[in-house]
Backbone as JSON, one array per atom type, in Angstrom:
{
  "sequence": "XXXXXXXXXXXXXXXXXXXXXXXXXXXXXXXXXXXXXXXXXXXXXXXXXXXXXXXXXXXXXXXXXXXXXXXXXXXXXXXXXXXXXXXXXXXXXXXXXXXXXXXXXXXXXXXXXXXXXXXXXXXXXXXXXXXXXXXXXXXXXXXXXXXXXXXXXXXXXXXXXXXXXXXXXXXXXXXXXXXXX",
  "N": [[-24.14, 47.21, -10.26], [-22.34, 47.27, -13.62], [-22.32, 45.21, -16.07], [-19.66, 43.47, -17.52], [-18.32, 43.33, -20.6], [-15.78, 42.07, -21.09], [-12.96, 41.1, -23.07], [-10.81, 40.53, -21.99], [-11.79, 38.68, -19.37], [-12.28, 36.43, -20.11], [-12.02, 32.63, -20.01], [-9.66, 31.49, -22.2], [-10.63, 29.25, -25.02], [-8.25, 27.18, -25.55], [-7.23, 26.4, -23.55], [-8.47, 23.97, -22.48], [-8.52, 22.12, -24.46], [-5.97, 19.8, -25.67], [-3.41, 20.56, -27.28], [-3.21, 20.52, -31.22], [-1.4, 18.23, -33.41], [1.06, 18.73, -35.35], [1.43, 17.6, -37.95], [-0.59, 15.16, -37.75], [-1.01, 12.82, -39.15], [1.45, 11.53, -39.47], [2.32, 11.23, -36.81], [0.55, 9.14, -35.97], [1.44, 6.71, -36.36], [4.34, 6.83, -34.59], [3.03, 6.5, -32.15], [2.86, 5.25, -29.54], [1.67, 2.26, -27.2], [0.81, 3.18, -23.98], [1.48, 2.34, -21.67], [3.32, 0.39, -21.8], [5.42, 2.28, -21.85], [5.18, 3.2, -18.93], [7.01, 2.21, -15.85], [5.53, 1.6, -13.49], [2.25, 0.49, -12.28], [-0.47, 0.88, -10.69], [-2.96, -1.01, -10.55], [-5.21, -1.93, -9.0], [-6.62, -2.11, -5.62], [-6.85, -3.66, -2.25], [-9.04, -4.87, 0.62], [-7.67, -8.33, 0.95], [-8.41, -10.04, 3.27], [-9.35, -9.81, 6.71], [-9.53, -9.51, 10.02], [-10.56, -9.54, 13.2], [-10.45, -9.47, 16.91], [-11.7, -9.53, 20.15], [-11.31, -11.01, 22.42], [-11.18, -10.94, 25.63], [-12.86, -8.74, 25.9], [-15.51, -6.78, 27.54], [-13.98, -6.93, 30.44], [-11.51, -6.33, 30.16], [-11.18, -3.62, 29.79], [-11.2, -2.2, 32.13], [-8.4, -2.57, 33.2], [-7.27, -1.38, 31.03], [-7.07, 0.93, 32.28], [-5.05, 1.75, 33.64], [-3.28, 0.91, 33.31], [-0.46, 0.19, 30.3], [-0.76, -1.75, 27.53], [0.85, -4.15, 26.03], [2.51, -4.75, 22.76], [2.29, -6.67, 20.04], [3.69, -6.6, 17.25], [3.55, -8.02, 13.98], [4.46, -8.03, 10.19], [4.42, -8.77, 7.05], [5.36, -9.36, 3.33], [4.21, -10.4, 0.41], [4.83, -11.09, -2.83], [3.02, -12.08, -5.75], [3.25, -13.68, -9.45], [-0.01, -12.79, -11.48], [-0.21, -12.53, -13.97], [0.98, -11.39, -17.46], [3.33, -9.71, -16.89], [2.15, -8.47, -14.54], [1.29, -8.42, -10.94], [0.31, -9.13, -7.74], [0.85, -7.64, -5.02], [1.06, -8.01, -1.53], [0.42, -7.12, 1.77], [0.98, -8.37, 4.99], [-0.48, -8.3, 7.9], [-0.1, -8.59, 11.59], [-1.3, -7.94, 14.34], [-0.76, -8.43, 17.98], [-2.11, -7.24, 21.19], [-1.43, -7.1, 24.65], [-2.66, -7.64, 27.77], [-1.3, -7.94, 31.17], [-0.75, -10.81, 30.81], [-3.76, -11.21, 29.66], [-5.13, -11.39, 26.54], [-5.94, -8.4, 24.52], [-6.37, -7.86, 22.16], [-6.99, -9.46, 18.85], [-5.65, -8.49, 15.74], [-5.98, -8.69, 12.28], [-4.61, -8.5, 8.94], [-4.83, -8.73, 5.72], [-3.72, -6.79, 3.33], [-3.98, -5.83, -0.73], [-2.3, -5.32, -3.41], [-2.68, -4.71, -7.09], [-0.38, -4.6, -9.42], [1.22, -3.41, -12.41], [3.76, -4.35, -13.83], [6.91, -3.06, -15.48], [9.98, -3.32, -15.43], [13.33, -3.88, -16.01], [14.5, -7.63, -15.97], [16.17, -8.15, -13.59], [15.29, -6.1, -11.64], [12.94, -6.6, -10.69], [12.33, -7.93, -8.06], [12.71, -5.68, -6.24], [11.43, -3.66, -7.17], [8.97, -5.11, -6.45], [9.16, -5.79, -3.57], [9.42, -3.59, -2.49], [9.1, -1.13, -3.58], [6.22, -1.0, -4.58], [4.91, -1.87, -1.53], [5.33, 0.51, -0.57], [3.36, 2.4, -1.83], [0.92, 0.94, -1.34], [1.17, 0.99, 1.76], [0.18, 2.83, 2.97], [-2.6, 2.91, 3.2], [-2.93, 0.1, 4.68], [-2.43, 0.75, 7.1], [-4.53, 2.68, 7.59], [-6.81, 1.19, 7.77], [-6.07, -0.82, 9.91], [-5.58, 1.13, 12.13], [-8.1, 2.3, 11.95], [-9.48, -0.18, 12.5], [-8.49, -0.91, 14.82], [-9.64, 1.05, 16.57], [-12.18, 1.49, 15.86], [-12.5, -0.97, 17.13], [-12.98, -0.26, 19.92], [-10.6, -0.07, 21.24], [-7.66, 2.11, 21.84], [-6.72, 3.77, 18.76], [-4.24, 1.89, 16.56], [-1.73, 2.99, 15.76], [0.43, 2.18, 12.86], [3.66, 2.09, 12.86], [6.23, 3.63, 10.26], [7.58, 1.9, 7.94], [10.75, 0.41, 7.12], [10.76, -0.68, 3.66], [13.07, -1.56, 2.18], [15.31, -2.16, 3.55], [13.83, -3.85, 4.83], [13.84, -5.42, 2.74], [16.56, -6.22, 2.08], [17.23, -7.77, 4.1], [15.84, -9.94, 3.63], [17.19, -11.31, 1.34], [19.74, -11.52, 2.42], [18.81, -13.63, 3.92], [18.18, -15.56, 2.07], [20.29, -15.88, 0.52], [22.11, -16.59, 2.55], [20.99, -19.1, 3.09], [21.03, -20.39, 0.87], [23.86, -20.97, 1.07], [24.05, -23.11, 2.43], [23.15, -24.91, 1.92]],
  "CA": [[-22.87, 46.96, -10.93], [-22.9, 46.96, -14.85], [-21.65, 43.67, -16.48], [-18.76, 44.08, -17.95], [-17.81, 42.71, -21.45], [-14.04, 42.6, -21.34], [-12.17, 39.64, -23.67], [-9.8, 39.57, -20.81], [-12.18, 38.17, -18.46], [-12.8, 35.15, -20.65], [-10.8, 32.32, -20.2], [-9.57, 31.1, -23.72], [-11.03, 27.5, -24.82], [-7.93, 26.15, -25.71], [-6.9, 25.98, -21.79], [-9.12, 23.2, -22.05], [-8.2, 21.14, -25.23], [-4.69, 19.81, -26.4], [-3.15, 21.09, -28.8], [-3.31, 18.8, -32.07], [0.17, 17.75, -33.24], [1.54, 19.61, -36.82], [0.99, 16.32, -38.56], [-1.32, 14.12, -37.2], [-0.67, 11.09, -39.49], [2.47, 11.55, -38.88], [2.33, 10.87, -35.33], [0.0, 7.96, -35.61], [2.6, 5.27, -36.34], [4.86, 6.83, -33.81], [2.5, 6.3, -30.99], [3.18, 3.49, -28.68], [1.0, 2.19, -25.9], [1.38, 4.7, -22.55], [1.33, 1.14, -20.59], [4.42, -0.08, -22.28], [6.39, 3.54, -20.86], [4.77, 3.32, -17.79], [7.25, 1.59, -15.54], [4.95, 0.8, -12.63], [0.98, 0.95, -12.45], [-1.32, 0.07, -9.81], [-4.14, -1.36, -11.04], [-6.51, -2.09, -8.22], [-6.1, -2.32, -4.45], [-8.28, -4.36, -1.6], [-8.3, -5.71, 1.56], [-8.07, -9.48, 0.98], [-8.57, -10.73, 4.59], [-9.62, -8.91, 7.83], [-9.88, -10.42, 11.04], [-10.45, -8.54, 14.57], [-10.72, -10.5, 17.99], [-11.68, -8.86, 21.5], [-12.26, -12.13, 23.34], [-11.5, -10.16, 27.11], [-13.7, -7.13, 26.2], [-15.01, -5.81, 28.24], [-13.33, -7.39, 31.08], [-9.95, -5.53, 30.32], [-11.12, -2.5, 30.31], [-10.67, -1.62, 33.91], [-7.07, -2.92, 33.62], [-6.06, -0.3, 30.44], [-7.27, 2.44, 32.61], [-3.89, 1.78, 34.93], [-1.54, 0.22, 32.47], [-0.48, 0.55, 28.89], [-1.03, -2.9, 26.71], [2.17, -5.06, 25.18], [1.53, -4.67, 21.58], [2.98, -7.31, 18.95], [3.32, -6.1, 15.54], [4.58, -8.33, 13.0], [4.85, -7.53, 8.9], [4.94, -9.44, 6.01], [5.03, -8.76, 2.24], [4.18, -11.1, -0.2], [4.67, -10.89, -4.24], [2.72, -13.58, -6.33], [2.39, -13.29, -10.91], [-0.6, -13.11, -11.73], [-0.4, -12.53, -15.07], [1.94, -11.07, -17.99], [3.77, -8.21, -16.06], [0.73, -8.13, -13.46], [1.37, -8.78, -9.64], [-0.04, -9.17, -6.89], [1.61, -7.88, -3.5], [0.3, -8.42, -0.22], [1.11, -6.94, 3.1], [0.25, -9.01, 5.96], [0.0, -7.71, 9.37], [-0.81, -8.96, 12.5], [-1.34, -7.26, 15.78], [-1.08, -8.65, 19.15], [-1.93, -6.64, 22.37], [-1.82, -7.86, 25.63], [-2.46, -6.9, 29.39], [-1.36, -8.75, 32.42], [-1.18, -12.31, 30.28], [-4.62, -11.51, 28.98], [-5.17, -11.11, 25.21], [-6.68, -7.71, 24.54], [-7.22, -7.95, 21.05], [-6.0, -9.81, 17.87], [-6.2, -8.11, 15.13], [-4.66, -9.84, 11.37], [-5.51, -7.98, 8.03], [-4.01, -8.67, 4.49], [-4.4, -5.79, 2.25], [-2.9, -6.43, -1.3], [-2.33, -4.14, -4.28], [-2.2, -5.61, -7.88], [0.35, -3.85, -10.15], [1.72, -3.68, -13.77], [5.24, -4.23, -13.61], [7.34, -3.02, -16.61], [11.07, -2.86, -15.25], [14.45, -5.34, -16.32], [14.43, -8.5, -14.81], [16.88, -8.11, -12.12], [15.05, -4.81, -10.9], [11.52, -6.93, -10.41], [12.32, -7.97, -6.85], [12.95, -4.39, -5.73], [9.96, -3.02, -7.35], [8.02, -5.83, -5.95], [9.53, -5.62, -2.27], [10.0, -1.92, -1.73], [8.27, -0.01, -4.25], [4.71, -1.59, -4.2], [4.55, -1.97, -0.61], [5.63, 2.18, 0.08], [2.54, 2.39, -2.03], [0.07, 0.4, -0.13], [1.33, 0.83, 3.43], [-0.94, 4.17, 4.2], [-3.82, 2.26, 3.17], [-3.06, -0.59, 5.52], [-1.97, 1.38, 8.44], [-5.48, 3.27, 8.18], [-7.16, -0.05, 7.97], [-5.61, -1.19, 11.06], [-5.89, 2.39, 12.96], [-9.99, 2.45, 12.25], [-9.87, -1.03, 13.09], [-8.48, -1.11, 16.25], [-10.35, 1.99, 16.96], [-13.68, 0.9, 16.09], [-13.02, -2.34, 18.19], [-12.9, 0.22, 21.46], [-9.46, 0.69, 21.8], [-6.82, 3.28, 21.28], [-6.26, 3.43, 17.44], [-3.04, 1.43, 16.9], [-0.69, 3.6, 14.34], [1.44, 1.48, 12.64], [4.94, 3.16, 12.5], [6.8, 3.4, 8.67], [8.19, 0.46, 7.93], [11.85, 0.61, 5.9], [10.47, -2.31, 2.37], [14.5, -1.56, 1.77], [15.48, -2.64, 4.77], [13.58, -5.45, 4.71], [14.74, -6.69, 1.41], [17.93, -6.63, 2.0], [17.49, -8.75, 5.26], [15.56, -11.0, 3.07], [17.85, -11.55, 0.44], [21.03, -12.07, 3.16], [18.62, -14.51, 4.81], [18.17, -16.42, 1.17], [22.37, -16.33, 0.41], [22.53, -17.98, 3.96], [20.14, -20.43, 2.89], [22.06, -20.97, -0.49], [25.24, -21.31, 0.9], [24.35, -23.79, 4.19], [22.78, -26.32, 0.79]],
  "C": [[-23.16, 46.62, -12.38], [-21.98, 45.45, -14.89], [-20.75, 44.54, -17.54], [-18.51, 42.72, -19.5], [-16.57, 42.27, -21.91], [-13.72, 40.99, -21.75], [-11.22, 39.37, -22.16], [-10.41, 38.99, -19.67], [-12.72, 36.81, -18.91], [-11.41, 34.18, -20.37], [-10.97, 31.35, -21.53], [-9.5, 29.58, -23.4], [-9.93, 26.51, -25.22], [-6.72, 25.58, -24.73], [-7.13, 24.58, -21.99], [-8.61, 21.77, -23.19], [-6.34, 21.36, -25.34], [-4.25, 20.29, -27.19], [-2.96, 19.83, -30.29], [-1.83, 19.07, -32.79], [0.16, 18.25, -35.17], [1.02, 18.97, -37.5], [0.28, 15.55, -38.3], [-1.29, 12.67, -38.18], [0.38, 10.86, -39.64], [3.12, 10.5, -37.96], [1.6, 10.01, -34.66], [0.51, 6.86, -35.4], [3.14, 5.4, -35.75], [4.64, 6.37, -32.35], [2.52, 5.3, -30.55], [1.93, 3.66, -27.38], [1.24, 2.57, -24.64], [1.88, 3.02, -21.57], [3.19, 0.64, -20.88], [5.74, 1.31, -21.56], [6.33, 3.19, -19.49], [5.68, 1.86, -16.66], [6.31, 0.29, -14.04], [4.04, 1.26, -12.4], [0.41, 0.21, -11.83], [-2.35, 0.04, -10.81], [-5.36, -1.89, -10.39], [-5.54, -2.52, -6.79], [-7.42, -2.69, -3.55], [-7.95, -4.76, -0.52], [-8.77, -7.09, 1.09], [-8.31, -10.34, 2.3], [-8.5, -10.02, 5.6], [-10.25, -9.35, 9.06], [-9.86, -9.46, 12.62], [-11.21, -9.65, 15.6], [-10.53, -9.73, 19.03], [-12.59, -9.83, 22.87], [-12.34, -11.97, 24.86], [-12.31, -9.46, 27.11], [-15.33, -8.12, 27.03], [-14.56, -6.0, 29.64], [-11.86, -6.34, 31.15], [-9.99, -4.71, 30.27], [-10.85, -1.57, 31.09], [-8.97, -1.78, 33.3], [-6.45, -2.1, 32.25], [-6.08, 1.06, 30.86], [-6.19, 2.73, 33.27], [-2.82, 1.15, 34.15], [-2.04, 0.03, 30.66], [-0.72, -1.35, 28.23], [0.58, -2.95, 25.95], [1.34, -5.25, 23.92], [2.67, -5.28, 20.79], [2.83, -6.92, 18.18], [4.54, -7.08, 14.69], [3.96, -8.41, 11.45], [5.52, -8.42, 8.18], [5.11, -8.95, 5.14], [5.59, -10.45, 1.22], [4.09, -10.72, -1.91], [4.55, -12.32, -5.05], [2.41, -12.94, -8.23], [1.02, -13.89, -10.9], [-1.33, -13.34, -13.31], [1.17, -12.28, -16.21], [2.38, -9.55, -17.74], [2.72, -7.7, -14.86], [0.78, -8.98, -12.49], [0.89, -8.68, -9.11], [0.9, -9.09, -5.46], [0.76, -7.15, -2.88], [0.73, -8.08, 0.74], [0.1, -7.83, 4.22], [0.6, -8.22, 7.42], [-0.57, -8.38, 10.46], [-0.24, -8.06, 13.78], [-1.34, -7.47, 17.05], [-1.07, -7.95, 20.34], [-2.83, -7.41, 23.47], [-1.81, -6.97, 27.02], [-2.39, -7.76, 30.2], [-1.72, -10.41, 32.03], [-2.65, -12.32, 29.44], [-4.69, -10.75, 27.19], [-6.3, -9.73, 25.47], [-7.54, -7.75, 23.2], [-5.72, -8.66, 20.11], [-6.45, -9.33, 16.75], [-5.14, -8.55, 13.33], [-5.87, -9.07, 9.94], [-4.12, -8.24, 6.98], [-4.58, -7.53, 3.13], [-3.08, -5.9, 0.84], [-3.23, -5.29, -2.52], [-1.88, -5.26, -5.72], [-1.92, -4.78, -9.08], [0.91, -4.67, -11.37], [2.89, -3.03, -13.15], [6.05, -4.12, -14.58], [8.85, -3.09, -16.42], [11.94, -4.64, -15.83], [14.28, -6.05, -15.2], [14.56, -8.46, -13.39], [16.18, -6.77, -11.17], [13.58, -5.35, -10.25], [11.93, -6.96, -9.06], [12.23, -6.88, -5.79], [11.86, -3.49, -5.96], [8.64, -3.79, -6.31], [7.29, -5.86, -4.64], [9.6, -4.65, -1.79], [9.39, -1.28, -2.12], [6.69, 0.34, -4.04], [4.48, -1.39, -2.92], [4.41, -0.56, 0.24], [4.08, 2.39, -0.69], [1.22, 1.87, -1.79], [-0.33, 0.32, 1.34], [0.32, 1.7, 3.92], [-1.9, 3.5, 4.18], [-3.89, 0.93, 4.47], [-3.37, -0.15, 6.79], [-3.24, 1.94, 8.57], [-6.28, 2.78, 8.46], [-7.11, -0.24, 9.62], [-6.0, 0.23, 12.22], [-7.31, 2.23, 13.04], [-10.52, 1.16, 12.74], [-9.94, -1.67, 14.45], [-9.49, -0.37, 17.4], [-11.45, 1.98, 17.49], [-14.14, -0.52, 17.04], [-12.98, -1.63, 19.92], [-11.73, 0.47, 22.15], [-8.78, 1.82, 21.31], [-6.28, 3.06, 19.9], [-4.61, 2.71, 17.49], [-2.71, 1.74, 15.36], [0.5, 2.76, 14.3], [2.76, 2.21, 12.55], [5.8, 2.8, 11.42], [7.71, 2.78, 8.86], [9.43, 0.94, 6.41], [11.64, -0.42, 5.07], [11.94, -2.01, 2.39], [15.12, -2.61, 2.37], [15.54, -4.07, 4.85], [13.62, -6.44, 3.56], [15.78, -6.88, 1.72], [18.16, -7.87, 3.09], [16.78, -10.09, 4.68], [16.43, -11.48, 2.03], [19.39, -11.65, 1.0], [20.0, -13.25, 3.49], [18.59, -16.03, 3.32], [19.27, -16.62, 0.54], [22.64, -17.1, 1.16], [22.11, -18.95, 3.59], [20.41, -21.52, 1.8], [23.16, -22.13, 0.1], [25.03, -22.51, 2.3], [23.79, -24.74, 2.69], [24.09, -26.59, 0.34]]
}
């Protein structure tokens, strides 16, 4: 096969760069910090606490070969400042499954995400409570799935949780709490 020299098989280098702006000192003083646009920006994510307990194993084994396990799931979400526009929210989860009164496993993990928050006041709670947490949840949930997993049982998939939902039921439960003072 010869080699072929053809311009159209090149691809042109300025695919690769920006284009530079008509004026460039211009458009220096115009430029604002991207952070300052940017309404909401994770900035690091972790598990902060991870706890797994299989104080029957292997004892209960036999007994999930003939029956399914009672499985508690309960869901927090926590939002703490940690700085100027920089949060910290926290999902907490805990897991309880049981067989026949005996504990199969407990399993309790806080995974927390710590975001730049740029929005009007009144909109922080909603970013905090709903937004953040739709953004962290897969990470938990896979957490929890490899954790249950790797402790010998059947992965335990968390199922998508409405943050909406659960603001709103938090924020009737803190009106009630108003109005009974």
């Amino acid at each position: 096969m010869a080699d072929n020299d053809n311009d159209d098989d090149t691809i042109p280098t300025d695919r690769f760069f920006s284009p530079e702006p008509e004026d460039a000192d211009s458009n220096i003083s115009e430029q604002k910090d991207v952070s300052e646009d940017i309404s909401l920006m994770i900035n690091g994510q972790y598990t902060k606490d991870l706890s797994f307990e299989a104080p029957n194993a292997p004892d209960v084994f036999p007994l999930l070969q003939n029956e399914i396990p009672s499985i508690e799931v309960n869901i927090d979400v926590e939002a703490n400042p940690k700085g100027d526009k920089i949060y910290e929210v926290a999902l907490k989860v805990r897991a309880e499954a049981q067989i026949q009164e005996q504990l199969v496993y407990l399993c309790e993990v806080i995974y927390a995400g710590l975001f730049t928050v740029n929005v009007a006041k009144e909109q922080i709670g909603p970013v905090l409570l709903i937004e953040c947490p739709l953004i962290i949840f897969p990470f938990l949930r896979r957490i929890v799935a490899d954790l249950t997993g790797d402790g010998g049982f059947a992965p335990l998939m968390l199922a998508p949780i409405d943050f909406a939902s659960l603001y709103q039921q938090r924020m009737l439960a803190s009106q009630d709490n108003k109005q009974e003072v």
